[in-house]
N, C-alpha and C positions, 0 to 999 in steps of 0.2 A: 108491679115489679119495680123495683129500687132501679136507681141510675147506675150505681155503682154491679149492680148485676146483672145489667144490661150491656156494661162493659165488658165484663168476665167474658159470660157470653160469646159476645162479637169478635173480642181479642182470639178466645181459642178458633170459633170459627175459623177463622184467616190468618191463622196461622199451624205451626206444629206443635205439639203440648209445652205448656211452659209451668216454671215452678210458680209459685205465690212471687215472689222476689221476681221474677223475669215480668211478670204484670205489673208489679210495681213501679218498675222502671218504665215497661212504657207509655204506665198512667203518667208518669211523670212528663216521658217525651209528647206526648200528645195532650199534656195540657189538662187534664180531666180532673182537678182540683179545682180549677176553675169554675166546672160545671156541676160538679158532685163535690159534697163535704166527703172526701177520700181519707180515712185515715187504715194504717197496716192493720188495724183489729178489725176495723169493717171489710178490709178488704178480704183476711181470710175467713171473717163470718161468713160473706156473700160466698166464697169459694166450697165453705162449708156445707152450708144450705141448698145449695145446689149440687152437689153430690150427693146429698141425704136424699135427696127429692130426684136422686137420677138423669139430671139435666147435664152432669156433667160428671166422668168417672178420670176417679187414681189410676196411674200407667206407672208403672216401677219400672226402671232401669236398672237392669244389674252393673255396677261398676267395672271395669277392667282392671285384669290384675296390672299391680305395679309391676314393672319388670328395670330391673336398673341395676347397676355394676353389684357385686355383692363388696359389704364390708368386711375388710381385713380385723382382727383383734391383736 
């Protein structure tokens, strides 16, 4: 298993579901380019391949509606 999926991994573990982007930063904060050739396409291969394989599943959020003064014409 890849470095970079073994971060995936561990990131969700220990924490609450995150986007591709929300991993990326905190590969960033934790340095992990360092240790793994990290780049955004492998990270969301890894993200990829691990959903396909069931190690790791899509959570949809429904958004909130907007709610805000209405515009005059």
């Amino acid at each position: 298993m890849s470095s970079i999926r073994i971060f995936v991994l561990a990131a969700l573990a220990d924490s609450v579901p995150m986007h591709g982007h929300q991993l990326r930063l905190l590969a960033d904060e934790e340095h992990v380019s360092e240790l793994a050739d990290l780049t955004v396409g492998g990270l969301y291969g890894a993200i990829k391949r691990l959903a396909v394989e069931s190690l790791i599943e899509e959570v949809r959020v429904a958004k909130a509606a907007l709610v805000g003064p209405t515009r005059a014409r």
